[in-house]
C-alpha positions in Angstrom: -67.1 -57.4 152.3 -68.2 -58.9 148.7 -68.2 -57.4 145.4 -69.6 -59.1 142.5 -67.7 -59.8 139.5 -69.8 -57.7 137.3 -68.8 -54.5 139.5 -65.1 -54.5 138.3 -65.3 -56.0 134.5 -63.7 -54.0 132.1 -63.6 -54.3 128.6 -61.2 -51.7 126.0 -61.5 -51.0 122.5 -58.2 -49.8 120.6 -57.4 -49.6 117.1 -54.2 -51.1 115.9 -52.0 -48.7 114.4 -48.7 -49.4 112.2 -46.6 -48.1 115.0 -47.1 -51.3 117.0 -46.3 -53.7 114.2 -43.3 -56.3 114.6 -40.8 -56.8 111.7 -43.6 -59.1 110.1 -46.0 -56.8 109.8 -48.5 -58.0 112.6 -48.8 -56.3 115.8 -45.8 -56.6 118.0 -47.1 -59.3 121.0 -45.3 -57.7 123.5 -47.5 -54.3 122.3 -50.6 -56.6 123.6 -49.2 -58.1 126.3 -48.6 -54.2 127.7 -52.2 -54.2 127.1 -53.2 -57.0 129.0 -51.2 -55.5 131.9 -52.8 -52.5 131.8 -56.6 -53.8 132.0 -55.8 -56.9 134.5 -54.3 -53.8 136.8 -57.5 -51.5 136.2 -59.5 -54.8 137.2 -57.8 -56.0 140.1 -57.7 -51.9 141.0 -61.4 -51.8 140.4 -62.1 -54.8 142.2 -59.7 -53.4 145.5 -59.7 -50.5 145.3 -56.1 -50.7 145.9 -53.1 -50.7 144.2 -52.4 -53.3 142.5 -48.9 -55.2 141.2 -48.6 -58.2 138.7 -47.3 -61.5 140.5 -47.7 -63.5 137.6 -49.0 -64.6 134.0 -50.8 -67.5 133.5 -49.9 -69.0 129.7 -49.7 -66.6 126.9 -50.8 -68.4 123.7 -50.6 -66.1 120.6 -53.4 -68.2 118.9 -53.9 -65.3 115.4 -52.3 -63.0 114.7 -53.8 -58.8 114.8 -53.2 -57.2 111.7 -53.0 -53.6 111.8 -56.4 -51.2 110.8 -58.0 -54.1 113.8 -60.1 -53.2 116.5 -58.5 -54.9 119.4 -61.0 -55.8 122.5 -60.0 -57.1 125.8 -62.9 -57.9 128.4 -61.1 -58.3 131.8 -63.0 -60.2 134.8 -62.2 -61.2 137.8 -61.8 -65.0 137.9 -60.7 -65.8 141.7 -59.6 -64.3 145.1 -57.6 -65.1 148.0 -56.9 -62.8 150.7 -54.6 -60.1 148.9 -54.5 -61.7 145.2 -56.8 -61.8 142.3 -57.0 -63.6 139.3 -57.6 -61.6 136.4 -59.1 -63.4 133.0 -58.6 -61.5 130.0 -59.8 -62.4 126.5 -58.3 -60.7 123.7 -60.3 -60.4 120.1 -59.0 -58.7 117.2 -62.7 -57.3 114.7 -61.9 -56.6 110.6 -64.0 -53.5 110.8 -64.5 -53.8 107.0 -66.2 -57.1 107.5 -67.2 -57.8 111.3 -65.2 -60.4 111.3 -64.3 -61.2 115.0 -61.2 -63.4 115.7 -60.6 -65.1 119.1 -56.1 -64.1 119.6 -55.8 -64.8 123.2 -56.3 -65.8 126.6 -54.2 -65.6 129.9 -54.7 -65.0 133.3 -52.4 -62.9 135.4 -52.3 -63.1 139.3 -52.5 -59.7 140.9 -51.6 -58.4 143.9 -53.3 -55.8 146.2 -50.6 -53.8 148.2 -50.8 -50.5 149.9 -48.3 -47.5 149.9 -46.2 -48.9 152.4 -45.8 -51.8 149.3 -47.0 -54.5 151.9 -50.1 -56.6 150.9 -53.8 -55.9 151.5 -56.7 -57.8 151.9 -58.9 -57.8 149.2 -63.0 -58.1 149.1 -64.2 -61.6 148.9 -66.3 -62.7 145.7 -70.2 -62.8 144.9 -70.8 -66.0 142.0 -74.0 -64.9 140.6 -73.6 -67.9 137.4 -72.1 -71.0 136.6 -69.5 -69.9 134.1 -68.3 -67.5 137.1 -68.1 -70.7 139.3 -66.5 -72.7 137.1 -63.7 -70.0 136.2 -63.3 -70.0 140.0 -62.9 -73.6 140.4 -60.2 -73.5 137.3 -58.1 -71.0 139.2 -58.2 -73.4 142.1 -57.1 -76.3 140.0 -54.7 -74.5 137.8 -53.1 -72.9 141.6 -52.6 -76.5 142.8 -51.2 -77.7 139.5 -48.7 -74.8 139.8 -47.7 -76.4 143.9 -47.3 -79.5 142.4 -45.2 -78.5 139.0 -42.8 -76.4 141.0 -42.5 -79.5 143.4 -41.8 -81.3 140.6 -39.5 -79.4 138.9 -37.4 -78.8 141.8 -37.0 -82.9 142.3 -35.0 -82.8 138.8 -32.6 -80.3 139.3 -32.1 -81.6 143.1 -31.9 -85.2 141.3 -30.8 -84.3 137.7 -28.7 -87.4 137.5 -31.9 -89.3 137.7 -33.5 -87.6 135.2 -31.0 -87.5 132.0 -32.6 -90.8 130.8 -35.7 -88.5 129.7 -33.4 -86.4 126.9 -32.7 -89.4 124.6 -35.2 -88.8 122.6 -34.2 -85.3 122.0 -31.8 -83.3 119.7 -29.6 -82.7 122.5 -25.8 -84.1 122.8 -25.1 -84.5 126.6 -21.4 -83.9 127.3 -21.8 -83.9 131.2 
């Protein structure tokens, strides 16, 4: 079975309200992360029919910040799927509604999983690419998947081999006392 992307994309309006501000006055990020969560699940869900759990979030870049009296947007798409996972693009866009202006504030992916009550995973439906863009978003997830495999291998070199490796932090405010 396939499903195309346009038969799970969601997109939410909400105003911003002083009850989600931080202590600088903007709205909290972790206020729109919660977001995020909640329209990459109703996408995945959508997209499934199943339920759906968050394996992981791709780079969360706060790029401006949401004042409150906004009107926050998030469109939600699915990007790519494997056999029980799904990854969810969300763009985030914060509208003056005094002016139109619209500002660009963020965009992540977040990996989601389909499982079903039992909590094991599911398979999920495969993917119609009807454009170019949707193509190339796959491809991206590909790429960004493999960089992943190969950071983690990475990464897991230096703390095997640390001693090989301390060379790297001269050039940094640290003092090693090892």
């Amino acid at each position: 079975m396939f499903k195309s992307i346009k038969e799970s994309k969601i997109e939410i309006s909400e105003l911003m309200l002083p009850s989600n501000t931080n202590f600088g006055g903007k709205i909290h990020g972790g206020y729109i992360l919660s977001l995020m969560d909640q329209i990459a699940f109703a996408c995945a869900s959508k997209h499934s029919r199943s339920y759906c759990v968050t394996a992981s979030v791709d780079k969360v870049n706060f790029l401006r910040p949401i004042e409150v009296g906004e009107l926050v947007t998030m469109k939600a798409s699915i990007n790519y799927v494997g056999k029980s996972s799904m990854v969810v693009g969300i763009r985030v866009e914060a509208e003056n509604i005094r002016t139109g202006n619209i500002k660009h504030c963020n965009s992540s992916y977040f990996t989601m999983v389909a499982v079903n009550e039992g909590g094991k995973t599911e398979s999920v439906p495969g993917l119609v690419i009807s454009s170019k863009i949707e193509a190339k978003r796959f491809i991206r997830a590909i790429k960004r998947r493999e960089d992943d495999v190969k950071k983690d291998a990475y990464l897991s070199e230096i703390y095997k081999n640390v001693d090989q490796y301390l060379e790297l932090l001269k050039d940094y405010r640290v003092k090693i006392e090892i």
